[in-house]
LOGU-34011 format. One record per residue: x, y, z of N, C-alpha, C in turn; residue in three letters; residue number from 1. Coordinates in steps of 0.001 Angstrom, whole numbers, plus 500000, padded with zeros to 6 digits. Atoms other than C-alpha are relative to their C-alpha. Example, Ala and Ser with C-alpha at 12.3 -4.5 7.8 and 13.67 -1.06 7.14 Angstrom:
2
- 500890:498810:500000:512300:495500:507800:500900:501200:500000:ALA:1
- 499180:498810:499940:513670:498940:507140:499230:501090:500730:SER:2
END
This chain:
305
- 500073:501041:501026:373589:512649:307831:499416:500571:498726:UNK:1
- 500650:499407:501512:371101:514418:305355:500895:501621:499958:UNK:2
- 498988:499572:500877:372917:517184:303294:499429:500841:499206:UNK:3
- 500633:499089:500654:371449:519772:301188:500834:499184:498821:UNK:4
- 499482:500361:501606:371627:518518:297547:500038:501039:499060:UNK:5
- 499574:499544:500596:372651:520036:294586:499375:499665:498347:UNK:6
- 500361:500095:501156:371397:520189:290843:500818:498723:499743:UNK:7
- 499154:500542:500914:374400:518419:289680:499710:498524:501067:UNK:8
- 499914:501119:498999:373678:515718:292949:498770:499499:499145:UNK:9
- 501279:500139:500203:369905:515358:291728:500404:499053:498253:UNK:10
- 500028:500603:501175:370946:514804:287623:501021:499195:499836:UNK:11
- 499479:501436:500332:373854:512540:288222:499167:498854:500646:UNK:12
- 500993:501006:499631:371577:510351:290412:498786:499414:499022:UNK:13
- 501469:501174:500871:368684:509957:287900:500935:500005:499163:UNK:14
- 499383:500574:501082:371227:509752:285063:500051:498867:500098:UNK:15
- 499887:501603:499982:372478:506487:286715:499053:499277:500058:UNK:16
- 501089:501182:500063:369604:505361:287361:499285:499633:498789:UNK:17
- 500675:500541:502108:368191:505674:283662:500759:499413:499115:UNK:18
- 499441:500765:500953:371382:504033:282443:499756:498430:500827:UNK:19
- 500054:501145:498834:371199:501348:285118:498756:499264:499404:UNK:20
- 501152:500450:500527:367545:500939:283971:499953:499118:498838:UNK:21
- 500101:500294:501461:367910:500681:280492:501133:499202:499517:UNK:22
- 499124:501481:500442:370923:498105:279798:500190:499162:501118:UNK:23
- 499710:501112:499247:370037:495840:282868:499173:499018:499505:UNK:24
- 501366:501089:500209:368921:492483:282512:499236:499248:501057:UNK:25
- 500378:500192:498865:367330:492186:285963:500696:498911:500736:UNK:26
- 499499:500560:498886:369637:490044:287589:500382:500796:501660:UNK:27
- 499663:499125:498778:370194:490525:291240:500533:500899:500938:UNK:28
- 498825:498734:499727:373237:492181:291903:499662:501533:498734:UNK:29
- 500166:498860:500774:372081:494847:289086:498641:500571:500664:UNK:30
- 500704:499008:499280:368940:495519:290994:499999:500551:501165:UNK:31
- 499587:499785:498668:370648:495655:294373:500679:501527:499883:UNK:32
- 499479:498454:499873:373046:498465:292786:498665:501017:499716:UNK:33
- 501096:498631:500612:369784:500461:291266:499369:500200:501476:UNK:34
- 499992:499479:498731:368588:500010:295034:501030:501178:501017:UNK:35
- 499057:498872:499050:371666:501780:297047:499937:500805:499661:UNK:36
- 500229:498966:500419:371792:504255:293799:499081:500635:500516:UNK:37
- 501368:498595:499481:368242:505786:294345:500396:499846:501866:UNK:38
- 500889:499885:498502:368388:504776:298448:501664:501765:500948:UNK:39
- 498968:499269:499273:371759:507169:298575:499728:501276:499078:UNK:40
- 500306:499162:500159:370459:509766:296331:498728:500489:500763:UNK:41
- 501049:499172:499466:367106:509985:298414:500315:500580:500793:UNK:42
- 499070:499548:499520:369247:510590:301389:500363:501412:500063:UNK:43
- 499708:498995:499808:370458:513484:299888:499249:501373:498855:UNK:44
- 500994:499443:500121:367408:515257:298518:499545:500940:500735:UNK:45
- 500300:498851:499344:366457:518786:299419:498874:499711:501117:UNK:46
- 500786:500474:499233:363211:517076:301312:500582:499906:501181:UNK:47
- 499048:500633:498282:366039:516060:304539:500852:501150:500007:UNK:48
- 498574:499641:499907:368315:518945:303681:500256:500786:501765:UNK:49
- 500011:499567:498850:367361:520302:307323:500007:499406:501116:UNK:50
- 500732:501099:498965:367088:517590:309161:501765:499244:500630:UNK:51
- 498604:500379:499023:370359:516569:311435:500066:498444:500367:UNK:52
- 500301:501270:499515:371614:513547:312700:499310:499458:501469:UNK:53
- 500896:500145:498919:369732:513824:316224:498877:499869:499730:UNK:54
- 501242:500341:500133:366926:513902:314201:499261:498787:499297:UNK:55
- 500462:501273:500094:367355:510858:312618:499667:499333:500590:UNK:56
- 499531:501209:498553:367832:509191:316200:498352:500006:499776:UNK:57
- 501291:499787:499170:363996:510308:316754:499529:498971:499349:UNK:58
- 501138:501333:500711:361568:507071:316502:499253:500560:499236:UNK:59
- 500895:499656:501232:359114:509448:314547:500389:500477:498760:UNK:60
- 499353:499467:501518:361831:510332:311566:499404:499209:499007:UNK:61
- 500599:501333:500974:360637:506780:309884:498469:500065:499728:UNK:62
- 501964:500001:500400:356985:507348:310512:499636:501850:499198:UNK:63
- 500006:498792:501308:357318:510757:308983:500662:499536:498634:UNK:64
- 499084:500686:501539:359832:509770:306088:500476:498564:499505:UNK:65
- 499833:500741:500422:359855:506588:305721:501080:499090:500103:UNK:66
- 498927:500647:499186:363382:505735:306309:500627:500805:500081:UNK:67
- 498971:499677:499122:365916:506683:308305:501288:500449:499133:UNK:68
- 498991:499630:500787:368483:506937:305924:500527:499019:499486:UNK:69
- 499648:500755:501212:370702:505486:302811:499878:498499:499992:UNK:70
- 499737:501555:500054:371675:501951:304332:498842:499451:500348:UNK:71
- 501117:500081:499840:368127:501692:305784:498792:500124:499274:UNK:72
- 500861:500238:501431:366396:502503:302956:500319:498491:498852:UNK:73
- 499386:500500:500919:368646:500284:301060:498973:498282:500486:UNK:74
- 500356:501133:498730:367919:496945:303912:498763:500070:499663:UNK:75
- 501375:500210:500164:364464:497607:303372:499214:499643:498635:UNK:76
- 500494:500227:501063:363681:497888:299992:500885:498622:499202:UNK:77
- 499525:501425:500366:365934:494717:299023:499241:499324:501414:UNK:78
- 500724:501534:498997:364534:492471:301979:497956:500262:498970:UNK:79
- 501570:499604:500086:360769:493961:300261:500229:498790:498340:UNK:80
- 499130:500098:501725:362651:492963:296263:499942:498357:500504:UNK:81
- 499219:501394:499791:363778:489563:297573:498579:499058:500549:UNK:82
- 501373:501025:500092:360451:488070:299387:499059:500524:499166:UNK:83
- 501097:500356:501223:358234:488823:296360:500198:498937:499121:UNK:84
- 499878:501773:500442:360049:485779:295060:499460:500505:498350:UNK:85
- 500319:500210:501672:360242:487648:291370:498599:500781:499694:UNK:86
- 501025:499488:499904:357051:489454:291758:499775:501654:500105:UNK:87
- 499826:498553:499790:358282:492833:292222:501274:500262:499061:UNK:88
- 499210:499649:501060:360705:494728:289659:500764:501527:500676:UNK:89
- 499607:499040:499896:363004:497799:290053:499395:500763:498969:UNK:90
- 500742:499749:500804:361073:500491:288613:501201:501500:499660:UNK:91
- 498933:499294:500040:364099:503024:287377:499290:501708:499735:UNK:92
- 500732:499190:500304:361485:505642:285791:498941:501041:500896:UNK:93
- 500721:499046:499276:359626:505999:288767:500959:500180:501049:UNK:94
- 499042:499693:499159:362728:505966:290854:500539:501673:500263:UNK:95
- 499673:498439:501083:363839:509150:288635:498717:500926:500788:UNK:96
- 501003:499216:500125:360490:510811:289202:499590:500508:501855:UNK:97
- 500228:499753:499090:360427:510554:292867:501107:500688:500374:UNK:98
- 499116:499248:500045:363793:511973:293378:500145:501089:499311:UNK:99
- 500391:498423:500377:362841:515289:291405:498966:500614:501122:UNK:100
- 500980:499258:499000:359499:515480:293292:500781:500332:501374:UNK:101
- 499737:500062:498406:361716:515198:297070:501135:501225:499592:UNK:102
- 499308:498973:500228:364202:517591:295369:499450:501312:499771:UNK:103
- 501219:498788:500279:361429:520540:294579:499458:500138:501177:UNK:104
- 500590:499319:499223:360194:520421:298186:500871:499912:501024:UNK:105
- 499166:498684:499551:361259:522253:301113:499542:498651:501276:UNK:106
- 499858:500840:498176:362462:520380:304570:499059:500330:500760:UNK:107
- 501136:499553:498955:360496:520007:307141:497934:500342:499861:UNK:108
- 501690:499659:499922:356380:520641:308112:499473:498496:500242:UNK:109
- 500415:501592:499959:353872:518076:308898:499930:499251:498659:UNK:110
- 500026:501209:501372:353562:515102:306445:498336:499601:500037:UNK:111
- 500938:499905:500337:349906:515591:305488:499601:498895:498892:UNK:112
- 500599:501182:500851:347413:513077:303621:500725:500813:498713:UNK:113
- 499787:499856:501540:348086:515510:300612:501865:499907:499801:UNK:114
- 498397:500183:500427:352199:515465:301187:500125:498545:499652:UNK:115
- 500410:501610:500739:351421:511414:300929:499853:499904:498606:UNK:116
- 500697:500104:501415:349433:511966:298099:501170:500245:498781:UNK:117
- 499097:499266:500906:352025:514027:296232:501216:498823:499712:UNK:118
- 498779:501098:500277:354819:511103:296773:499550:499068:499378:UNK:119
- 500610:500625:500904:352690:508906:295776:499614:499869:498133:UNK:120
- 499761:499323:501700:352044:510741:292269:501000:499888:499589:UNK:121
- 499005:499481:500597:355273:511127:292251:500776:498713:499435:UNK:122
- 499425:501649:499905:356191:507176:292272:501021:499330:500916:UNK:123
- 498860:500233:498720:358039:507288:295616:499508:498706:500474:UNK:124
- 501206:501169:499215:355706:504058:296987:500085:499206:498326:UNK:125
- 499509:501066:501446:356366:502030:293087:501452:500055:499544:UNK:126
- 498406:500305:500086:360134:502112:293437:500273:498641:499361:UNK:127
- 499993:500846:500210:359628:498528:293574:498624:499661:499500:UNK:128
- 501362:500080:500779:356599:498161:290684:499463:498176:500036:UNK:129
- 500475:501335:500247:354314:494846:290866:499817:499254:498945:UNK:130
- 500085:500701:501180:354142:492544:288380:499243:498815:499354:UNK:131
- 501083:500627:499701:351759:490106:289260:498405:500007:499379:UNK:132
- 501312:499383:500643:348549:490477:286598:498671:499399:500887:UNK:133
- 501405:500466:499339:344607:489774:287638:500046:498359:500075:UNK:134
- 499849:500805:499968:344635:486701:289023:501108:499185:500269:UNK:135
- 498286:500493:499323:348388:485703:290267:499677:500122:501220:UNK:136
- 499746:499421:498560:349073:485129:293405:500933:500977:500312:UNK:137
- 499907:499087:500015:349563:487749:295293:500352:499667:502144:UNK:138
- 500063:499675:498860:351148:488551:299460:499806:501479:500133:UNK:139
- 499997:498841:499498:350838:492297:299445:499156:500801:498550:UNK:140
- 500467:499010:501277:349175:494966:296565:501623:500064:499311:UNK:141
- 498770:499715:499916:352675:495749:296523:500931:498993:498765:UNK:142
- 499742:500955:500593:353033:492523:294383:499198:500079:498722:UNK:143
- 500920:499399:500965:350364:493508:291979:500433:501129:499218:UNK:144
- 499478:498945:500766:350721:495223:288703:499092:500887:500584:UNK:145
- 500928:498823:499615:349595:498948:288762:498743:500028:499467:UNK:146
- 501080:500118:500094:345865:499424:289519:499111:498674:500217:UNK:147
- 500485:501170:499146:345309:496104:291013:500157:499993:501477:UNK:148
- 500220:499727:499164:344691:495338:294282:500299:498417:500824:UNK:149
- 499846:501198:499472:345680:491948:296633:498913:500096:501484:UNK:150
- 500868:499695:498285:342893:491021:299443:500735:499322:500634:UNK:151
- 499702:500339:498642:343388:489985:302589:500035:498412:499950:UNK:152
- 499827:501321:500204:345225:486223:302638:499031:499195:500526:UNK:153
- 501296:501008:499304:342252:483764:303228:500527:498950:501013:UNK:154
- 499289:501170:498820:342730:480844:305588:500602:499171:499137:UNK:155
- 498815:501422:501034:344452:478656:302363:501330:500487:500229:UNK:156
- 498635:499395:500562:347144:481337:302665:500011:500430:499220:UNK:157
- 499969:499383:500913:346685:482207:299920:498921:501293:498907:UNK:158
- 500133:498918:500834:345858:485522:297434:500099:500234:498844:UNK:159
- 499829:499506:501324:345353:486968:294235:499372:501024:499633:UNK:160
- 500112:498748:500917:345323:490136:292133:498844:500314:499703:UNK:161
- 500795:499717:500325:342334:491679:291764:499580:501214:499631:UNK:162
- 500451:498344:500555:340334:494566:289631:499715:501013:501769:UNK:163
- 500641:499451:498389:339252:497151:292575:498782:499742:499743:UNK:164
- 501574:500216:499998:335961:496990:293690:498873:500892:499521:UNK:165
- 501067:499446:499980:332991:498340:292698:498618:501074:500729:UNK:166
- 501232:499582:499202:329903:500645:293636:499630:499043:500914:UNK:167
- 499943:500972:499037:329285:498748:296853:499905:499111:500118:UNK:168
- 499775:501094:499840:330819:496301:296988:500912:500124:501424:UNK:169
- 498930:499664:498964:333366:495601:300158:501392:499867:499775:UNK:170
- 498598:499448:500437:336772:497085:299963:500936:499940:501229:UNK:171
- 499588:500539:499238:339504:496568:301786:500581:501552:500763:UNK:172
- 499886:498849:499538:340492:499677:304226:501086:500648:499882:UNK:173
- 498815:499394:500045:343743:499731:304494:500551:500432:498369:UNK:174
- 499371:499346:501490:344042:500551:300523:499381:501157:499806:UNK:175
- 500530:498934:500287:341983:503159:300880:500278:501528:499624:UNK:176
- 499453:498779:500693:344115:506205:300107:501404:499706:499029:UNK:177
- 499351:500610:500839:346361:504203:297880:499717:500415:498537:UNK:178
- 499671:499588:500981:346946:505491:294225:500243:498739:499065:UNK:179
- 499890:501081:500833:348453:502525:292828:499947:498926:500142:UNK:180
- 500887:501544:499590:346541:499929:294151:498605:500685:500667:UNK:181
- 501279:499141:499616:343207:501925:294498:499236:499058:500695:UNK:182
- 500785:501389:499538:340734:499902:296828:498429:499879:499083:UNK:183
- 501758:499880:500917:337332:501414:294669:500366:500410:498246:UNK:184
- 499379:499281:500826:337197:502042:291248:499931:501492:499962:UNK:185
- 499936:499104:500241:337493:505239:289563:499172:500814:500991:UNK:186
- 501129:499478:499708:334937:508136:291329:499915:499420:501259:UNK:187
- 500720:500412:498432:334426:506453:294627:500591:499349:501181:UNK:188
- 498992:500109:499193:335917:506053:297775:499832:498817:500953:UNK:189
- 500075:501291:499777:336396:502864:300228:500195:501220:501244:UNK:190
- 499973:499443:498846:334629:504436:303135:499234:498963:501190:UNK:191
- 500238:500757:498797:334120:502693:307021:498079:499539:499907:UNK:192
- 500782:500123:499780:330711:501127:307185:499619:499628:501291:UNK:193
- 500128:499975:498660:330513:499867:310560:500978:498479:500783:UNK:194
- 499081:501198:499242:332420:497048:313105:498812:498943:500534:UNK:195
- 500842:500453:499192:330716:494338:313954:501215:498344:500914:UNK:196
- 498821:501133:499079:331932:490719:316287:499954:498864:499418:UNK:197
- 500372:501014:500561:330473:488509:313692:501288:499317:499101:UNK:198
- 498912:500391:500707:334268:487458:312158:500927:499075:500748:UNK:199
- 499331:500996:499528:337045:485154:312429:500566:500676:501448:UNK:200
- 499544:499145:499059:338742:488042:314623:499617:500885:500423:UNK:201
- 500742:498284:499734:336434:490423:316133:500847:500653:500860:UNK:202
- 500857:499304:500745:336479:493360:316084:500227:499943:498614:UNK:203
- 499876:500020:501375:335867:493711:312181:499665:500779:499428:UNK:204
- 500189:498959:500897:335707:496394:310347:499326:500033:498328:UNK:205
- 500161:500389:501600:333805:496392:307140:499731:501576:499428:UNK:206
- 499719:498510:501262:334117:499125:304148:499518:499647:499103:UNK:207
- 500391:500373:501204:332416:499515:301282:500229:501242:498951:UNK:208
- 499888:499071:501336:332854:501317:297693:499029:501050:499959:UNK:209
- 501243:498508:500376:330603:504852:297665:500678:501161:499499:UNK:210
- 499987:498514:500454:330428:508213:295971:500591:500669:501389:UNK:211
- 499190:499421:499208:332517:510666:297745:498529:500856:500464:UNK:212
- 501353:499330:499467:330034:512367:300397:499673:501491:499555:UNK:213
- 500151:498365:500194:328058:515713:299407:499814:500463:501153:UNK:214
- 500348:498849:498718:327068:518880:301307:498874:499678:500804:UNK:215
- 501343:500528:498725:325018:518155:304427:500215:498504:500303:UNK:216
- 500272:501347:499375:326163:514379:304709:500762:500350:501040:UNK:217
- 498796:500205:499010:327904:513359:307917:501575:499171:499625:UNK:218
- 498611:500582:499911:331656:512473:308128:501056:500455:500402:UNK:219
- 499067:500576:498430:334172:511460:310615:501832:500405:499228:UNK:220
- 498429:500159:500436:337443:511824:307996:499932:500678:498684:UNK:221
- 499739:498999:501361:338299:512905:304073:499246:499635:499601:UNK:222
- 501076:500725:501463:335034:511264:302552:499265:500979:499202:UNK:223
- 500205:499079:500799:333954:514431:301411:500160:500298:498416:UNK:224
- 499647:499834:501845:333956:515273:297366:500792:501232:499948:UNK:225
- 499123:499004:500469:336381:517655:295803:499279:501361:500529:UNK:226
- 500466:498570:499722:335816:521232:297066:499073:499879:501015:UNK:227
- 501082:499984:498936:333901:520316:300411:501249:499641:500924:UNK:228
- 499170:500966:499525:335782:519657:303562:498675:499542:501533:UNK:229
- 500904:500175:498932:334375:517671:306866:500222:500797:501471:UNK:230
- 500000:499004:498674:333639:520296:309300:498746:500287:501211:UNK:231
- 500819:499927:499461:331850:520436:312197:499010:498137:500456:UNK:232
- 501165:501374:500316:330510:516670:311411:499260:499407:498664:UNK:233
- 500921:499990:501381:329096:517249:308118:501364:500451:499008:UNK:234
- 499101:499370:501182:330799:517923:304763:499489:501804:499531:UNK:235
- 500522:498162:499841:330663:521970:304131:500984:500654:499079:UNK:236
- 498966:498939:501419:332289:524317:301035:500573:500925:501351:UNK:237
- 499248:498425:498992:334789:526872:302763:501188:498646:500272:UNK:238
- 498790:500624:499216:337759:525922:305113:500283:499553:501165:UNK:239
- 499678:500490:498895:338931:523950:307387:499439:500583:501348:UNK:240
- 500274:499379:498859:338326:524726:311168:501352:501148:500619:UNK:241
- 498557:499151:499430:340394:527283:312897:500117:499673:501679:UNK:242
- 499824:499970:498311:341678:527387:316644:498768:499690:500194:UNK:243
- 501149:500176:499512:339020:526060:318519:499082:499545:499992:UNK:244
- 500890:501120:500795:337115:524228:316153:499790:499065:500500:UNK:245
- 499839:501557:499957:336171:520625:316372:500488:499419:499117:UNK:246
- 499363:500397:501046:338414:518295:314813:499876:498296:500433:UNK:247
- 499147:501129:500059:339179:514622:314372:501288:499227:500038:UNK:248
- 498526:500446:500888:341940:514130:312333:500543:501271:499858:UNK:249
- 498834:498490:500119:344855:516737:311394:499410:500894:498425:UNK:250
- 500830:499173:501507:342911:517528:307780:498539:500987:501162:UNK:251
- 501095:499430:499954:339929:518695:309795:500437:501634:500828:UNK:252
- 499407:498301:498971:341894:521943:311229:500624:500648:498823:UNK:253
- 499343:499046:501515:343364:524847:308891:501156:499883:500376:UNK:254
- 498452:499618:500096:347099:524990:307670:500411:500108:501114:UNK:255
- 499063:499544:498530:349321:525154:310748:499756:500278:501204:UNK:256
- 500575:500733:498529:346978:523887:313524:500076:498484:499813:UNK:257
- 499914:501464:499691:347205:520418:314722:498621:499973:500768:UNK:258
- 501557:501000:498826:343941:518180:316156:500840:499171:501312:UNK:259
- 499870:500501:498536:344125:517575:320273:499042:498946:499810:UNK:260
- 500718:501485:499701:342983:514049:320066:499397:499808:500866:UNK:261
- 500328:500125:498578:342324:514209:323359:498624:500711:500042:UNK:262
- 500859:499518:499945:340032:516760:323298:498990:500767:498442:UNK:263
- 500907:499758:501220:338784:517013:319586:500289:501582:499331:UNK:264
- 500141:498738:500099:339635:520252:319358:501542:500680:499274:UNK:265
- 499202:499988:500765:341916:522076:316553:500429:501510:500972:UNK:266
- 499385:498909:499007:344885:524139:318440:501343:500847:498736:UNK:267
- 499197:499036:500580:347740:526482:317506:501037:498670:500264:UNK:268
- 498576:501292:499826:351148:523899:316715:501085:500761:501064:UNK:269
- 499492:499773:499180:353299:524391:319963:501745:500603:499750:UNK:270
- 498185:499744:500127:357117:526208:320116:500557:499299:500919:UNK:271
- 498990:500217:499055:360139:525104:321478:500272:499960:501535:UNK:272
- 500402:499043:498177:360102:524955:325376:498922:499425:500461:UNK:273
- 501470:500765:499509:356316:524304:325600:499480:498609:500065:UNK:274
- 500371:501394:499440:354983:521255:327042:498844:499260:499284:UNK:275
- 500617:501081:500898:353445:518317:325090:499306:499388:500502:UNK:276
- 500525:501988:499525:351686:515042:325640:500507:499364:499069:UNK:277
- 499196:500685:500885:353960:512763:323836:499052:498588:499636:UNK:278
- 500670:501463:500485:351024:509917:323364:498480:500809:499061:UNK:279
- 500856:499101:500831:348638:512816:321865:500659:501316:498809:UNK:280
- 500146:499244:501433:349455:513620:318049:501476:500694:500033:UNK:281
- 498701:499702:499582:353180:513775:318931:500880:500309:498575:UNK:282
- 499685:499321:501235:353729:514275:315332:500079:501492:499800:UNK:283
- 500497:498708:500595:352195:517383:315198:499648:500895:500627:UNK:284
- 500504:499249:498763:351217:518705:318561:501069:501569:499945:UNK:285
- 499220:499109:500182:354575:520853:318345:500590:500172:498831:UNK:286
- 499361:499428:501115:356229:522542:315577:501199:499367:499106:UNK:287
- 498838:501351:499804:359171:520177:316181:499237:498710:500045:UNK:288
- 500155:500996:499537:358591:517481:317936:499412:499682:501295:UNK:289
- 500333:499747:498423:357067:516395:321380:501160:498236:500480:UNK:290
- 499295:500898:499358:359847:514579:323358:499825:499956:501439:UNK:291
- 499958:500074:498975:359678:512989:326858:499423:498650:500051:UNK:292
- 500372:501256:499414:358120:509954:328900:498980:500082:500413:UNK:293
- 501554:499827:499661:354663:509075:329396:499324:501065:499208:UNK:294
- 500770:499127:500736:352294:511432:328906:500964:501487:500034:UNK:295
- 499257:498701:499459:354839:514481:330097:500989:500001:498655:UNK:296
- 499325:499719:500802:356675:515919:327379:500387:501453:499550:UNK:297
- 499379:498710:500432:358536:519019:325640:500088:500004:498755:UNK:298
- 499375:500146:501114:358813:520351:322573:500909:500499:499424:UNK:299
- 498942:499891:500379:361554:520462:320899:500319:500166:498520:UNK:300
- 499874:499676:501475:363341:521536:317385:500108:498342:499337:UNK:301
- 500115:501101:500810:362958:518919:314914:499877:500545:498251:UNK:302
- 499675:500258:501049:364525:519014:311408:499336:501493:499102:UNK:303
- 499980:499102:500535:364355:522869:310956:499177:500860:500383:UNK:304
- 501506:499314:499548:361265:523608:312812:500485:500251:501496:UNK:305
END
């Protein structure tokens, strides 16, 4: 299905889309075509050019990339267009911008917080831009102009647009590595404070707005400040862990080890052949992929690897 693209594939795609942009007058059928346009040029973006159609089949193609491919992209981002009920816009500029960034990188590898990050920059995640100012209602961030933020629907049902939060104040978690719907402001990150049973739905998680952690604090994930990472437990200058290390998460191991969930511990990413656990880090455990049933699994090539 995916296709190695081509210069001339890459600049007729954003062409249309920057004429598409610029003499529509947002009716529906004109943002439906600017949908298929970008969802059949992402498709065929050097990002998939390795990637087969067996590997679309795999349930983890979507949780790596997002979608599956052209008509699935398409289905998704109109059903997303259609219940904002006017609240969401085709954004043609950042359409353009994400289809260069997926054309500049190279098939395949894990899909890392910073490969996130990078799509994100790039305006792959504001395809469909919010429009919703401070104070509108609001069902998702997603509905919100950029740099606003939608909380969590109260018991009225209802939501609205808000600045991010503040030096501690409480933030909402799941925006927490979000770009264009930041959950803290500027400088400070929306890190876990603790769970307690005292809520409508325990368990409850509460987060609050802090300075990114220095050297010698403890931490469990990325709360660390620029040029520190969390190793060992603590935040620490240098690199990652190697083989053997202790890890958490897949950031707390160096380049081209994966974290054994299971056992905390940062390993070498598995070849072809070698045997998995398909419910432990099945993303990333193998090089490929880890396929099989239950916990028993193999790994296998996956989209070049």
């Amino acid at each position: 299905m995916y296709r190695p693209s081509t210069i001339r594939v890459l600049l007729s795609g954003a062409a249309l889309l920057l004429v598409v942009g610029a003499c529509g007058s947002g009716d529906d059928g004109e943002t439906s075509a600017q949908i298929r346009q970008f969802c059949s040029s992402f498709a065929t973006t050097a990002a998939f050019a390795c990637c087969q159609p067996a590997d679309t089949n795999e349930p983890s193609f979507a949780a790596r990339y997002r979608f599956v491919n052209s008509s699935q992209c398409a289905s998704f981002l109109s059903a997303q267009e259609s219940s904002a009920s006017g609240r969401q816009a085709f954004d043609a500029s950042a359409a353009q911008s994400c289809l260069a960034h997926l054309n500049g990188r190279q098939c395949g590898g894990p899909v890392t917080k910073e490969v996130l990050r990078a799509e994100q920059e790039a305006g792959c995640y504001r395809v469909l831009t919010g429009k919703a100012a401070e104070g509108q209602q609001c069902t998702s961030s997603d509905d919100c102009a950029l740099g606003l933020v939608c909380p969590p629907v109260r018991e009225t049902g209802l939501a609205f647009c808000a600045k991010p939060a503040t030096l501690n104040q409480v933030c909402y978690g799941q925006q927490a590595d979000s770009i264009d719907h930041p959950a803290c402001d500027p400088g400070l990150i929306c890190s876990f404070i603790e769970q307690t049973s005292v809520c409508p739905s325990p368990p409850c998680l509460t987060f609050k707005c802090v300075p990114p952690f220095e050297s010698g604090d403890p931490c469990n994930g990325t709360e660390c400040a620029k040029g520190l990472v969390c190793k060992d437990g603590s935040c620490q200058a240098g690199e990652p862990n190697g083989a053997g290390g202790k890890c958490r998460i897949l950031e707390h191991c160096a380049t081209g080890l994966y974290c054994d969930t299971a056992s905390e511990t940062c390993g070498q990413r598995k070849n072809e052949g070698d045997s998995c656990t398909v419910g432990n880090n099945a993303l990333y455990e193998c090089k490929g992929i880890c396929k099989g049933a239950g916990d028993s699994g193999t790994c296998a090539a996956f989209c070049g690897q």
